[in-house]
SETI-159733 format. One record per atom (N, C-alpha, C): residue number from 1; x, y, z; residue in one letter. Coordinates in steps of 0.001 Angstrom, whole numbers, m for minus. Layout:
! SETI-159733
<NUM,<X,Y,Z>,A>,
...
***
This chain:
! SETI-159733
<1,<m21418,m68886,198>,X>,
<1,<m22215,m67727,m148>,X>,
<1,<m21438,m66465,247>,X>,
<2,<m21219,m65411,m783>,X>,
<2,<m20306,m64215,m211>,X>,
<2,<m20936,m63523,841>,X>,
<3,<m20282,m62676,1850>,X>,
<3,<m20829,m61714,2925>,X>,
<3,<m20150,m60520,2164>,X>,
<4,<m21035,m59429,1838>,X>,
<4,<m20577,m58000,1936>,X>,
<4,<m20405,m57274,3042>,X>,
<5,<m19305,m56586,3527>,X>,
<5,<m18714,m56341,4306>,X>,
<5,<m17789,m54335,4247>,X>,
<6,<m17945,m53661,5279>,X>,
<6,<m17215,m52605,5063>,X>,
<6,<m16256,m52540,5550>,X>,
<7,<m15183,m52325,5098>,X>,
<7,<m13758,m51969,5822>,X>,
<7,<m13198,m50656,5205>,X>,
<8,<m12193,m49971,6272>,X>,
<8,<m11294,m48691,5957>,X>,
<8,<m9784,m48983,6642>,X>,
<9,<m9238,m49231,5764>,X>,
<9,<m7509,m48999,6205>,X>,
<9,<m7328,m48054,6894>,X>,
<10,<m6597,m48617,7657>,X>,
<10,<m5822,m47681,8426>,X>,
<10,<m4516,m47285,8232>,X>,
<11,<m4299,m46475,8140>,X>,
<11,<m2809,m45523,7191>,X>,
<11,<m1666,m45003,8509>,X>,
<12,<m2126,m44931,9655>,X>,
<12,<m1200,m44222,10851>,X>,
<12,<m1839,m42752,10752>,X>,
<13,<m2332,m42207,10282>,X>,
<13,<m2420,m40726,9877>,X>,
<13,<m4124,m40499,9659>,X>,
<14,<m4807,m41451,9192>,X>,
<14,<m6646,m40756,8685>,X>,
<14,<m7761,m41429,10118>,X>,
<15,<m6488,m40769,10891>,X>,
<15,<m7809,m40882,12424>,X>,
<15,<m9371,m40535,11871>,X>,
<16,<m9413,m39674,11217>,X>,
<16,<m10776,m38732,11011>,X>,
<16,<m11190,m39520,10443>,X>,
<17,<m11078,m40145,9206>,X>,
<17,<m11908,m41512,8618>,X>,
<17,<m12217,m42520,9390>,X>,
<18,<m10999,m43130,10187>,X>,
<18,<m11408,m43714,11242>,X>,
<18,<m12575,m43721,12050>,X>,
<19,<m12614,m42784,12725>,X>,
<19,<m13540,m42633,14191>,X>,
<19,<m15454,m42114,12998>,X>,
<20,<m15006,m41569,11674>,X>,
<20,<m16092,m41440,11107>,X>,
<20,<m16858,m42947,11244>,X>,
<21,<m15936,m43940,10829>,X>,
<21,<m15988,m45192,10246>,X>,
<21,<m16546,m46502,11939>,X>,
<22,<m15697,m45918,12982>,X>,
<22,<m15736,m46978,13824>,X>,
<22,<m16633,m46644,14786>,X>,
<23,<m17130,m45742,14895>,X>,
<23,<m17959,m44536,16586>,X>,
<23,<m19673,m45471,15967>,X>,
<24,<m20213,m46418,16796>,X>,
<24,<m21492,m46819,16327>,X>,
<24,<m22457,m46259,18067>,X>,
<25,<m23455,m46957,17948>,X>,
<25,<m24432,m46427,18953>,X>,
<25,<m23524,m46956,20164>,X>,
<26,<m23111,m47714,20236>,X>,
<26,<m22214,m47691,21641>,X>,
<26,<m20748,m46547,22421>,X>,
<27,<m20608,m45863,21069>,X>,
<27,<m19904,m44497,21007>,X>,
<27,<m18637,m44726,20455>,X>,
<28,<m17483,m44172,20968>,X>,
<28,<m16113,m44443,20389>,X>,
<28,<m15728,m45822,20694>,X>,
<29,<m14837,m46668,19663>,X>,
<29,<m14886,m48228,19475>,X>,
<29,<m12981,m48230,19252>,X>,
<30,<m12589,m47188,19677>,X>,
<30,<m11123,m47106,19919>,X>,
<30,<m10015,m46358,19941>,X>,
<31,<m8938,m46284,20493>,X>,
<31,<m8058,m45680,21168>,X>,
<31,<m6633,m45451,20086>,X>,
<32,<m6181,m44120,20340>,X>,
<32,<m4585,m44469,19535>,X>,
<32,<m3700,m44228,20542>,X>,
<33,<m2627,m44646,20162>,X>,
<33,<m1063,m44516,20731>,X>,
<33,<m249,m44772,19704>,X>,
<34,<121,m43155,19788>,X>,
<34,<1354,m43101,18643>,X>,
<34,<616,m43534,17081>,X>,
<35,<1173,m44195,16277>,X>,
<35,<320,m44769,14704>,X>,
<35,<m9,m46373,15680>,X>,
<36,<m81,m46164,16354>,X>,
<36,<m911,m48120,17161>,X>,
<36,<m2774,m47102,17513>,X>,
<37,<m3480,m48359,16625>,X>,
<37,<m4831,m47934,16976>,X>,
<37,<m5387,m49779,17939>,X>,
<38,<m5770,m49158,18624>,X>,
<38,<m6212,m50436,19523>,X>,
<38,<m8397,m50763,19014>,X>,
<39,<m8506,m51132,18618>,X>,
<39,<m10162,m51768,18396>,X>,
<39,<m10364,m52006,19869>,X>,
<40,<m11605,m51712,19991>,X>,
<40,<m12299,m52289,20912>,X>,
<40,<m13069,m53213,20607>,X>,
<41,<m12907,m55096,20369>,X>,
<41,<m13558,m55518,19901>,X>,
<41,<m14406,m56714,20931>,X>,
<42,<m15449,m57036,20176>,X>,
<42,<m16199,m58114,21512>,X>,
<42,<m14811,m59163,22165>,X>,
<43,<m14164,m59491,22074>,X>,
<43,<m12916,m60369,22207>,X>,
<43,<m11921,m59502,23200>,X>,
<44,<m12114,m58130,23233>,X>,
<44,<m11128,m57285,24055>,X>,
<44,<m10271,m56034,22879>,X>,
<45,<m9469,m55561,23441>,X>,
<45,<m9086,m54713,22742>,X>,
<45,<m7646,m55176,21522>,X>,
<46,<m7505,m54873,20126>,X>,
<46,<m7124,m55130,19647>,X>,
<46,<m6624,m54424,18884>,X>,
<47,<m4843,m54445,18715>,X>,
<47,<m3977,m53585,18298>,X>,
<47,<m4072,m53754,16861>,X>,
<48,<m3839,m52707,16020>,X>,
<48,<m3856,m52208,14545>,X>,
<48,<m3071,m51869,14335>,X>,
<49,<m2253,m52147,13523>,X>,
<49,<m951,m51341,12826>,X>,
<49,<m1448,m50499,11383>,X>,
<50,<m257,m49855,11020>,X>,
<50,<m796,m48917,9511>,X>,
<50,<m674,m50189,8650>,X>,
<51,<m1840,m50063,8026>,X>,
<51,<m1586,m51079,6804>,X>,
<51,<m3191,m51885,6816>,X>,
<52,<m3368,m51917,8060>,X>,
<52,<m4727,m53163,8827>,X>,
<52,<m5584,m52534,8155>,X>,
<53,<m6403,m53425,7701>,X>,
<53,<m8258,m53272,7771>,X>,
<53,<m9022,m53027,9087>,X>,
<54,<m10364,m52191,8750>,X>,
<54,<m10683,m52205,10476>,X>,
<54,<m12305,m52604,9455>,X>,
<55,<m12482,m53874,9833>,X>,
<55,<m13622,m53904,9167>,X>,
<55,<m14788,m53800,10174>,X>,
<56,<m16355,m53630,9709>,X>,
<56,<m17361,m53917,10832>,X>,
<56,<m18078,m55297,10475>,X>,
<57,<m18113,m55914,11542>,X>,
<57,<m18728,m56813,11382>,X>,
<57,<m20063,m57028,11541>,X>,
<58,<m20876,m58261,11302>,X>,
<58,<m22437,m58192,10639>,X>,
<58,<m23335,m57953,12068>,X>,
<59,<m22436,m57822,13012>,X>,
<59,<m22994,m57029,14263>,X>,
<59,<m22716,m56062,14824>,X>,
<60,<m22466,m54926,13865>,X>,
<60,<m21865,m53761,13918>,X>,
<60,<m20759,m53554,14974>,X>,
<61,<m19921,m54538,14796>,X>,
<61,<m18785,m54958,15702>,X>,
<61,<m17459,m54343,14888>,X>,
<62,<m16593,m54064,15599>,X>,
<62,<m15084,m53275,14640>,X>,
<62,<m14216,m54419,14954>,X>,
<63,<m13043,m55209,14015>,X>,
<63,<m11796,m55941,14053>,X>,
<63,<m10966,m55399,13339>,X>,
<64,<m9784,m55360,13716>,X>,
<64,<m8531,m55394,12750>,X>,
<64,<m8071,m56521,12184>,X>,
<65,<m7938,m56207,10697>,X>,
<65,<m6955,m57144,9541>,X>,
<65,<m5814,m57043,9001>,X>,
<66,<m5329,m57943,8841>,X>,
<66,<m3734,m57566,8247>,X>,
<66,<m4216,m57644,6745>,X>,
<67,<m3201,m56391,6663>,X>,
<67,<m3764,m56641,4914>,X>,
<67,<m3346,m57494,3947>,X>,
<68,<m2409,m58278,4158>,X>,
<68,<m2055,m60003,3206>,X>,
<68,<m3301,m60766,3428>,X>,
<69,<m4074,m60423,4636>,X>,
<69,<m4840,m61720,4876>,X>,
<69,<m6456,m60886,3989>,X>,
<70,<m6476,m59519,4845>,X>,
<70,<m7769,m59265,3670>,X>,
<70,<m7854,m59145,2332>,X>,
<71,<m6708,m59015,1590>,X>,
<71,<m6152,m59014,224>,X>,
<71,<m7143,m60385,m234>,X>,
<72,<m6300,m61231,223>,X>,
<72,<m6588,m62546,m240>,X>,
<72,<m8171,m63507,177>,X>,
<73,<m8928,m62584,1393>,X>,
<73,<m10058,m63040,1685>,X>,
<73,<m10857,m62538,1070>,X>,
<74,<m11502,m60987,877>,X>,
<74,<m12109,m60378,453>,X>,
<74,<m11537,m59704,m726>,X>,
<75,<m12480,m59124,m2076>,X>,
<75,<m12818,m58815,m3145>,X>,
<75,<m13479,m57375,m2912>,X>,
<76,<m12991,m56533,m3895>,X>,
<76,<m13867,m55218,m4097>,X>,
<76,<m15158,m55382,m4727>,X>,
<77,<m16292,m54763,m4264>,X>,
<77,<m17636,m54681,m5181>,X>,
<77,<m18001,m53303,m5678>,X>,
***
C-alpha cells in the first residue's frame, strides 16, 4: 500500500527552505556545518550531504536520504 510522504532536498545553500520544512513543535530539528546539515533524528543525529532528501516521517520525525535511494523508492504525486 503506498505512504505519501514530504520531502525537500537539500542543495548546501536553501537553509531557509530547510528550517521552514524541518522546525516542528519540538523546535529546530537541525544543525549546519559548512554545506554538512546534521538531522536530529529519533536514532541520533544524522549527517546530510547536498543532494539528500530530508524527508518527515509519519511521526513528524526528520531523516536524511540519499538521492539514488529516494529516486528509486519514492514517486512524485
Amino acid at each position: 500500500m503506498p505512504v505519501e510522504i514530504e520531502a525537500v532536498q537539500w542543495t548546501g545553500s536553501n537553509i531557509l527552505e530547510i528550517e521552514e520544512f524541518v522546525i516542528n513543535e519540538g523546535g529546530k530539528q537541525f544543525d549546519t556545518v559548512g554545506t554538512s546539515l546534521f538531522i536530529h533524528t529519533l536514532e541520533g543525529s544524522m549527517r546530510a550531504k547536498p543532494t539528500d532528501y530530508i524527508i518527515k516521517g509519519v511521526k513528524n520525525e526528520f531523516y536524511p536520504c540519499d538521492e539514488s535511494i529516494f529516486k528509486i523508492t519514492y514517486e512524485q504525486v
